[in-house]
TIRO-2110 file (N, C-alpha, C; in Angstrom, 1 decimal):
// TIRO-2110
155.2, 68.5, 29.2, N, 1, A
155.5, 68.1, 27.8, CA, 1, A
155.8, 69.3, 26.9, C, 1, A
155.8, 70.7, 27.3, N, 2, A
155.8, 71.6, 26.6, CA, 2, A
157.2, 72.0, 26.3, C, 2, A
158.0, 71.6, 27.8, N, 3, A
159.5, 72.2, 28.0, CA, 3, A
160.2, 71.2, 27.0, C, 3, A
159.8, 70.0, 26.2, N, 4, A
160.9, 69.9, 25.3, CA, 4, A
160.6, 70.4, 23.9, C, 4, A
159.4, 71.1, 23.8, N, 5, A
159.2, 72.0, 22.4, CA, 5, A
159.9, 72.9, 22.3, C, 5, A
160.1, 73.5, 23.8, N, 6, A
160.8, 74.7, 24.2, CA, 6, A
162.0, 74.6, 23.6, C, 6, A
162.6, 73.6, 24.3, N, 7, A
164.1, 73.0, 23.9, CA, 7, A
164.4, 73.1, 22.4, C, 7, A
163.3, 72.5, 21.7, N, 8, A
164.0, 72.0, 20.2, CA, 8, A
163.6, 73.5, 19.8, C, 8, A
162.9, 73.9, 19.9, N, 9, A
162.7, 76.0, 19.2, CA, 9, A
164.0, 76.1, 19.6, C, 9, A
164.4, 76.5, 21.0, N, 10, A
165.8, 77.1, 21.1, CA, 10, A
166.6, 76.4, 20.5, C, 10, A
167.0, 75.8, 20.6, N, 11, A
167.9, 74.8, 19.8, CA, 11, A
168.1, 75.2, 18.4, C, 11, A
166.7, 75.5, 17.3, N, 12, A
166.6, 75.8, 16.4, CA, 12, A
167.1, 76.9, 15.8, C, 12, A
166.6, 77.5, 17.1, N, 13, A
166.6, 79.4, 16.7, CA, 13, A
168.2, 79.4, 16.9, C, 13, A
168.5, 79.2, 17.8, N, 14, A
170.4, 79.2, 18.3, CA, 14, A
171.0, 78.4, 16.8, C, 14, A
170.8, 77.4, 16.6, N, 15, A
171.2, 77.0, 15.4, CA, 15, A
171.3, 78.0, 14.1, C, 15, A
170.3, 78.6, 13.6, N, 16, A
169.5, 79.5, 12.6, CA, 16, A
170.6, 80.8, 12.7, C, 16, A
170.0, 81.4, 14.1, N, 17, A
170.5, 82.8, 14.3, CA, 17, A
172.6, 82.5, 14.2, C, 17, A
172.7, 81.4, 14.6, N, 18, A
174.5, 80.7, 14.8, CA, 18, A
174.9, 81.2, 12.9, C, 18, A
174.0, 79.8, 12.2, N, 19, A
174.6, 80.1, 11.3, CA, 19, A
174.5, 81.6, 9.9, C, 19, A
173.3, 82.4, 10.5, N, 20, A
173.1, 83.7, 10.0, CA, 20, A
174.2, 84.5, 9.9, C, 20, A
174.6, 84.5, 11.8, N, 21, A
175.7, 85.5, 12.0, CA, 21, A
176.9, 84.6, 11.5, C, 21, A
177.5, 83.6, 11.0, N, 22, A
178.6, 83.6, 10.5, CA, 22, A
178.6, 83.7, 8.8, C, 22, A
177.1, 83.7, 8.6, N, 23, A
177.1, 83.7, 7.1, CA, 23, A
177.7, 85.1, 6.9, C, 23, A
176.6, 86.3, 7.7, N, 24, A
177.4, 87.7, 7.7, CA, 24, A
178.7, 88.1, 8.1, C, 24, A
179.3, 87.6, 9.1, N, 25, A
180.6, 87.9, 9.6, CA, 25, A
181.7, 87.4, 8.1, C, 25, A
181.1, 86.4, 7.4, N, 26, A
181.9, 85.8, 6.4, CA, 26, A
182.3, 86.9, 5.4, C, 26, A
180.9, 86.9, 4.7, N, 27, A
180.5, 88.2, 3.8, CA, 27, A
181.3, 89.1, 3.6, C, 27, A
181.2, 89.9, 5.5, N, 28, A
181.7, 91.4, 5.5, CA, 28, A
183.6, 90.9, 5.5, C, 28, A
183.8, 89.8, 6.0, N, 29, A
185.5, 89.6, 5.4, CA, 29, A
185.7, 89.2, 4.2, C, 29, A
185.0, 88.7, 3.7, N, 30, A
185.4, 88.6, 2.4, CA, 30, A
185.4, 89.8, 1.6, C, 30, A
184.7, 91.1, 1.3, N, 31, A
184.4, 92.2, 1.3, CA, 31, A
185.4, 92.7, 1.5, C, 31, A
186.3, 92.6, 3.3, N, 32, A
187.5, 93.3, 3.3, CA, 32, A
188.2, 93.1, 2.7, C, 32, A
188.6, 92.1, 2.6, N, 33, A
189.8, 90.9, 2.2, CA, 33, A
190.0, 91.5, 0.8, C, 33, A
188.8, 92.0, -0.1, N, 34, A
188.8, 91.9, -1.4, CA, 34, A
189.7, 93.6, -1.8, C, 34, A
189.4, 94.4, -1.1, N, 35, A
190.4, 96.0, -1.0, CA, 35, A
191.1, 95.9, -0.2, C, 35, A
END
């Protein structure tokens, strides 16, 4: 019963960490884009 706690953590963290790095990847283009 533990391996589907497992699941929904990863799931979460992959979700989380997913939309972090495109918040940053966004950022630093926008940044360029702007010079």
């Amino acid at each position: 019963m533990g391996l589907r706690w497992v699941r929904v953590v990863l799931l979460a963290l992959g979700v989380g960490v997913g939309a972090l790095a495109v918040a940053i990847w966004y950022s630093l283009k926008e940044e360029g884009e702007g010079e």
